[in-house]
C-alpha positions in Angstrom: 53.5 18.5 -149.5 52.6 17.0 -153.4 49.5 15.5 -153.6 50.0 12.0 -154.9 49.5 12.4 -158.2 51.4 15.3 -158.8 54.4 13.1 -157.0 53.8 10.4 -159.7 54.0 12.8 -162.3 57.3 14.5 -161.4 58.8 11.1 -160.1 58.2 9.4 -163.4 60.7 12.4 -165.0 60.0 12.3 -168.8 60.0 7.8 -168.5 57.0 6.5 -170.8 53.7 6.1 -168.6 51.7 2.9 -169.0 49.2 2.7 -171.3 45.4 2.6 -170.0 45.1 -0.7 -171.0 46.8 -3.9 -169.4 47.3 -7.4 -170.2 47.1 -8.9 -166.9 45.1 -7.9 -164.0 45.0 -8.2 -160.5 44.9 -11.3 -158.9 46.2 -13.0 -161.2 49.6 -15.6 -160.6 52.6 -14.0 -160.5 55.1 -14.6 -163.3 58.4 -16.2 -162.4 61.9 -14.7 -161.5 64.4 -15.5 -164.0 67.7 -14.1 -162.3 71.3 -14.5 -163.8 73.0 -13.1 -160.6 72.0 -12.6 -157.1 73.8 -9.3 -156.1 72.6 -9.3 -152.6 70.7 -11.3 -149.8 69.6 -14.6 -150.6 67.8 -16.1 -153.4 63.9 -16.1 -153.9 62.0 -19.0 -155.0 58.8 -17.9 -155.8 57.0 -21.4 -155.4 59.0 -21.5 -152.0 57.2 -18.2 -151.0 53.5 -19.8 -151.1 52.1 -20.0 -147.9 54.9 -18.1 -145.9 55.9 -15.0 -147.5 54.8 -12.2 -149.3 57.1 -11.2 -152.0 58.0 -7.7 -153.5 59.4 -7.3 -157.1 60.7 -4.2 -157.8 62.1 -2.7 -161.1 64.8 -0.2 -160.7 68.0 0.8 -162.9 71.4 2.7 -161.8 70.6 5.4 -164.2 67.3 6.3 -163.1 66.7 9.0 -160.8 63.3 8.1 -159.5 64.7 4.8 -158.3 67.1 6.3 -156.5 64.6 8.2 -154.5 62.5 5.2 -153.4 65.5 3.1 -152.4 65.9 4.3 -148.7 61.9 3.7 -148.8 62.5 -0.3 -149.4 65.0 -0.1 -147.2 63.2 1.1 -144.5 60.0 -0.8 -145.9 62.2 -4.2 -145.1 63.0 -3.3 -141.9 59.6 -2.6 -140.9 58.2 -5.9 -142.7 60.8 -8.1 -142.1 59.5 -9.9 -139.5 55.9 -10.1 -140.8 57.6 -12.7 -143.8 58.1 -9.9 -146.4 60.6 -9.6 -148.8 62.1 -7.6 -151.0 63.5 -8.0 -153.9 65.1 -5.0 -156.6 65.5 -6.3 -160.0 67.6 -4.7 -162.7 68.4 -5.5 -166.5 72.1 -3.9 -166.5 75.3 -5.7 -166.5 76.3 -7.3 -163.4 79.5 -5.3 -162.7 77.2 -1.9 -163.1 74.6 -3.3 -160.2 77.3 -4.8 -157.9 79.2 -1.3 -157.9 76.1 1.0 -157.3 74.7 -1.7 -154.8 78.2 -1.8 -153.2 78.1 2.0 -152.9 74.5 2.2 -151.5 75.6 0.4 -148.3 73.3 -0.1 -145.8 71.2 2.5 -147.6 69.9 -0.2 -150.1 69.3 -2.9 -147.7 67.4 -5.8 -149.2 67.5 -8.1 -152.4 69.1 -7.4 -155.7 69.2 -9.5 -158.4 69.7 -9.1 -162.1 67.7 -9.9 -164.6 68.2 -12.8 -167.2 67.9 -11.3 -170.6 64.7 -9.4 -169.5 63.0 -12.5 -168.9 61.5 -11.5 -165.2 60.4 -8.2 -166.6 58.8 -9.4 -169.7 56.7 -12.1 -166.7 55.9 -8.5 -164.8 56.2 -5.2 -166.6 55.5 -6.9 -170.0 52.9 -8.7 -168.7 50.5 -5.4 -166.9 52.3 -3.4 -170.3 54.5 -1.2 -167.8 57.0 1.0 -169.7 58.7 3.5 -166.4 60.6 2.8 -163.7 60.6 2.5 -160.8 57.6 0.1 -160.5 56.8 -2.4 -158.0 54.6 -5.6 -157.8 53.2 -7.1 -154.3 52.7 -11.0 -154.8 50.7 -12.1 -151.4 50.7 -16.1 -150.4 48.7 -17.2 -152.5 51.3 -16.0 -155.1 48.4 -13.8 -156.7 49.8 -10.1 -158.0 47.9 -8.3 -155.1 49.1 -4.5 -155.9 51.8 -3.1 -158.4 52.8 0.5 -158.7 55.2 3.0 -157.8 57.1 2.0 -154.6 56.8 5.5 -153.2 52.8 5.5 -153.4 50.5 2.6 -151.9 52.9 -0.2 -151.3 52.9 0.4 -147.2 49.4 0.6 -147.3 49.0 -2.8 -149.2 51.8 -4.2 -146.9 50.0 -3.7 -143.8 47.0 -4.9 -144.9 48.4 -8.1 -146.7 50.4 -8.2 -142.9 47.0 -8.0 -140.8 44.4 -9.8 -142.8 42.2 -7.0 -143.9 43.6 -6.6 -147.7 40.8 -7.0 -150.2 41.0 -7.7 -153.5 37.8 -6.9 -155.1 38.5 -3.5 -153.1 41.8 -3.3 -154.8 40.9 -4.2 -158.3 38.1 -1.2 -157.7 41.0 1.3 -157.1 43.6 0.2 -159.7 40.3 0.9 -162.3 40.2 4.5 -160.9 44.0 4.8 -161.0 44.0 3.8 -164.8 41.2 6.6 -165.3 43.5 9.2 -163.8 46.6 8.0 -166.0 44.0 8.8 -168.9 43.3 11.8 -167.8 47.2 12.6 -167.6 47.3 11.6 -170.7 44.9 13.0 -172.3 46.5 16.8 -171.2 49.8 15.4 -172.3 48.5 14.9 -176.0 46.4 18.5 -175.5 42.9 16.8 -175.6 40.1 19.9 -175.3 39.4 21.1 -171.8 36.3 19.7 -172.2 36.7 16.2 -172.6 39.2 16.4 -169.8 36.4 18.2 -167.5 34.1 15.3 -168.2 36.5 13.0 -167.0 37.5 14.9 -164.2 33.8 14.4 -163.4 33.8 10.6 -163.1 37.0 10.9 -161.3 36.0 13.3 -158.7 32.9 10.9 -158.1 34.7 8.3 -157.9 37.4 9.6 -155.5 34.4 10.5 -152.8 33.1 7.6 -153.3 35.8 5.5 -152.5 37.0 7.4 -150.0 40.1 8.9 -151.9 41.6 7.2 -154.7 44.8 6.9 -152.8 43.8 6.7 -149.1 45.7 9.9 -147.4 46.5 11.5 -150.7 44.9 14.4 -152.3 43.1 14.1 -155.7 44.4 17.7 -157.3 43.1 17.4 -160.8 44.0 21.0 -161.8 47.6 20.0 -160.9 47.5 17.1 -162.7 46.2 18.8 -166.0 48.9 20.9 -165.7 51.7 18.6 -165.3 50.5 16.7 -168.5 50.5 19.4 -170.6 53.8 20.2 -169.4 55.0 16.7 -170.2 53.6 17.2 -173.5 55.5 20.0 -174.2 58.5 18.2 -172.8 58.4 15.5 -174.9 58.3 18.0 -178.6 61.3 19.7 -176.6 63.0 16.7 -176.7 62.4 15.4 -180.3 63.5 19.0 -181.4 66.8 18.5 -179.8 67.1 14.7 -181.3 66.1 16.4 -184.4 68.4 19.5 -184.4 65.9 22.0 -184.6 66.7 25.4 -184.2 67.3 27.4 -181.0 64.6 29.5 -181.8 62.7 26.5 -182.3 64.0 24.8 -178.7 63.0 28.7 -177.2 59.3 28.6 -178.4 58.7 25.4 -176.4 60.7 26.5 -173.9 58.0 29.7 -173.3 55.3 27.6 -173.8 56.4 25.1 -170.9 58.0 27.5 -168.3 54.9 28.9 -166.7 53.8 25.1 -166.4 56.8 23.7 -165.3 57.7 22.6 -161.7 59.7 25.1 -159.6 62.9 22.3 -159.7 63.2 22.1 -163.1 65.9 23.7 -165.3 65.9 24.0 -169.2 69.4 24.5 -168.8 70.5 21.5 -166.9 67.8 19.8 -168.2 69.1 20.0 -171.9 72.7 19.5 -170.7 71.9 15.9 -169.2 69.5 15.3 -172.3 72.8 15.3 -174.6 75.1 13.8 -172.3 72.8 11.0 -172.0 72.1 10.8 -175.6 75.6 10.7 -176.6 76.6 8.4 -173.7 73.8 6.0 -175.3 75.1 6.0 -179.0 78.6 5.5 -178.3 77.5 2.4 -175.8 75.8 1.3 -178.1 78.9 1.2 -180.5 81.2 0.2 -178.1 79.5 -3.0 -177.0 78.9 -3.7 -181.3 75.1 -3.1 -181.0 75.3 0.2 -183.1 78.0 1.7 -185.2 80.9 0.7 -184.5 82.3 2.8 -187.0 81.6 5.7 -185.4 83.4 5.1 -182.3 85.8 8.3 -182.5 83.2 10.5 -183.6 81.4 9.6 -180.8 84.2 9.2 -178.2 85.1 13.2 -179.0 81.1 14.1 -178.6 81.2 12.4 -175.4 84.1 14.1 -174.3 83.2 17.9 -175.6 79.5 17.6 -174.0 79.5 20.1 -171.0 77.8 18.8 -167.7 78.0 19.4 -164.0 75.9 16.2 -163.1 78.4 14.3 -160.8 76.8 11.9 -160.2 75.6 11.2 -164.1 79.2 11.6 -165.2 80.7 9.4 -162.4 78.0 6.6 -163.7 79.6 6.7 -167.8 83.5 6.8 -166.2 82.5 3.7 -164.1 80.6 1.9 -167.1 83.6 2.7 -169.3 86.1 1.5 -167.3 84.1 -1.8 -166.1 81.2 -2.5 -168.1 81.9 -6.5 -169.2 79.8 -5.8 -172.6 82.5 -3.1 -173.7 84.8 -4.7 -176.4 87.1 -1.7 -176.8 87.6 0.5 -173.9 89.2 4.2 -174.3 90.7 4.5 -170.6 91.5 7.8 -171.9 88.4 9.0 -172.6 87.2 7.7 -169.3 89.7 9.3 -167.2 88.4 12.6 -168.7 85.1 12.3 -167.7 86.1 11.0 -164.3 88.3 13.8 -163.7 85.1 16.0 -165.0 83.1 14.1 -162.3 85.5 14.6 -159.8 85.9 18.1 -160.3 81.9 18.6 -160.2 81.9 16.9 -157.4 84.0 19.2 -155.6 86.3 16.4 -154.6 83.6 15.4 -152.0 81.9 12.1 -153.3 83.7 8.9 -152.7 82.4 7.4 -155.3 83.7 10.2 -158.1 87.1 9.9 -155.7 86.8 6.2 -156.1 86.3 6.2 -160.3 88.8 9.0 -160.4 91.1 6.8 -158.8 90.1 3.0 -160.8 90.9 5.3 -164.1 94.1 6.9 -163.2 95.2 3.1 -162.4 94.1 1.8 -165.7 95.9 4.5 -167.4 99.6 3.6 -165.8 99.1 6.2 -163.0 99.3 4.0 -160.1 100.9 6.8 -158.0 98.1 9.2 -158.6 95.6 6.2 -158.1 96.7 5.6 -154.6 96.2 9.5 -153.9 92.8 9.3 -155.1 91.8 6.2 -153.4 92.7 7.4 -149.9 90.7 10.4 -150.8 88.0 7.8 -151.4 88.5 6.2 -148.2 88.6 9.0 -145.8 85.4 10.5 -147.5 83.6 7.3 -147.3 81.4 7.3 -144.3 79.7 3.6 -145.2 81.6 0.7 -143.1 81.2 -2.2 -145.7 82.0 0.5 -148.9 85.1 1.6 -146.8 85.9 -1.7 -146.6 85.6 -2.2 -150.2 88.0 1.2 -151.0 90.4 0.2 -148.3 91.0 -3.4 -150.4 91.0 -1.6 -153.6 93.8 1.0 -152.5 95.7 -1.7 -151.1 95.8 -4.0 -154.4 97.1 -0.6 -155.8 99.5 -0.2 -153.6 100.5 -3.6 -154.3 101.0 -2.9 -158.0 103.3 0.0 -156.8 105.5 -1.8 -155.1 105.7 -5.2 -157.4 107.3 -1.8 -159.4 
């Protein structure tokens, strides 16, 4: 099993880590939700809430793998809750098409709240409020509509729950351990920007004093502040690896970092894939960005043949661009060409066994004229779908293809 903090570490994968300071503090009012689109389950008044409910606001994003690890958590988390007047609720700042297709794929496995976010306005009242920078994070607002506990979902939320749910949550208490938690973020950071081992060992001091004396930091969870040094010097090293890709340093360069990280890095990670996903994501992001007019639009083609000649075997990644290039609402020019390439590469990676790379596979071989094809791919879809209300979504997709066929 990881310790807690080593989970936090790896979980936050390369995302920005909050500062040590914060704006806001606990129990303080909750900001308000701003929300353009409710995606699923009913809406959430906040005010409404007072008295009766107590009220989760999570941050989340398609593209983010963490998140999608701590999903089935808040599912299950609702479940459990439900009846004891909580509710959850996942916010995201994407496009509404994007969050209704992933949600829709999710199923039952994502069931509770979704909204999306009016021009960042709910995450400026929460994350830009406590000055949170990674995802996913997660704030607990209790009756009294006071911020009561925020953090990652995977790590302390349950406990706050059941303690909000029987009376016994206390907030001086709690405002004791977020203090210690901020110390230990310094402490990470302080190996990620390869402070002396000495100023980290004084700090490890207070924080192993600290940890007896409350008890354990994080009640059940192992403080393992050797591991934790390690994985912030390896995060360090992670981040130089990545400005000398975005830079275009050398492979001798990118080789030197790479020996200097290995020995640190966790036994899941791979340079290789790792450096694969960095470009396609990179790429991806500049030719969005000129696509939907907010960078160069004149480099579109450039860009578009990047895209295309970037080598990945991240289905799931590639499946993610095809779908926001064939549906994305902020796109002003699409290239249905360019997508059906990169689903086809999705599908293939896939091993033809994901319904969703079937199901993008199939929406981009109908945009393209090949209706025929489409309705090959979409029953693919269907029969690999094991999800009844996403079957029932594919089933109504392949039969408005089959309609086109036959308006033919």
């Amino acid at each position: 099993m990881k310790t807690f903090f080593v989970s936090l570490v790896l979980s936050a994968a390369l995302l920005s880590l909050p500062p040590v300071l914060r704006a806001a503090n606990l129990g303080d009012p909750a900001g308000a939700l701003d929300i353009s689109d409710w995606v699923k389950g009913d809406a959430v008044d906040l005010e409404n809430a007072k008295g009766k409910r107590v009220v989760v606001v999570e941050f989340w994003a398609t593209w983010c793998g963490p998140c999608r690890v701590s999903i089935p958590h808040l599912t299950e988390l609702q479940k459990k809750y439900a009846s004891r007047g909580v509710a959850i609720v996942g916010v995201s700042d994407e496009a509404s098409a994007t969050v209704k297709s992933f949600v829709g794929s999710m199923g039952e496995k994502m069931d509770y709240t979704v909204a999306v976010d009016r021009d960042r306005r709910t995450s400026g009242a929460f994350m830009g409020a406590y000055d949170i920078n990674g995802i996913p994070h997660a704030f607990v607002i209790d009756k009294e509509g006071r911020i009561a506990w925020h953090g990652h979902p995977m790590y302390g939320l349950e406990r706050v729950l059941d303690q909000l749910a029987s009376n016994t949550f206390d907030m001086a208490a709690e405002r004791k351990r977020e203090g210690a938690q901020r110390k230990i973020m310094e402490y990470y950071e302080m190996a990620m920007r390869g402070e002396s081992e000495e100023k980290l060992d004084k700090l490890g001091e207070q924080l192993t004093a600290l940890d007896k004396e409350m008890g354990g930091i994080e009640p059940s969870k192992a403080l393992d502040l050797p591991e934790l040094r390690k994985m912030g010097r390896f995060q360090g090293l992670m981040r130089e690896y990545q400005q000398a890709m975005f830079t275009g340093k050398s492979e001798a360069e990118l080789e030197r970092i790479e020996k200097k990280a290995a020995p640190l890095a966790p036994k899941e990670f791979n340079f290789a894939e790792f450096k694969s996903q960095f470009q396609l994501q990179r790429v991806f992001t500049e030719y969005y960005r000129a696509v939907t007019g907010r960078g160069n639009e004149g480099k579109t083609e450039e860009l578009a043949q990047r895209l295309e000649g970037v080598q990945s075997g991240d289905a799931e990644a590639l499946t993610e661009i095809a779908w926001t290039l064939l549906t994305d609402e902020k796109i002003k020019t699409r290239n249905p060409k360019l997508a059906l390439k990169i689903a086809r590469a999705a599908f293939d990676a896939s091993e033809g066994k994901d319904p969703n790379a079937a199901d993008t596979y199939a929406r981009a071989l109908f945009d393209t004229g090949k209706v025929a094809e489409a309705i090959l791919q979409q029953k693919k879809a269907v029969e690999l779908c094991e999800d009844k209300d996403k079957k029932s979504e594919l089933q109504a997709t392949l039969k408005r293809y089959q309609e086109k066929s036959q308006a033919k």
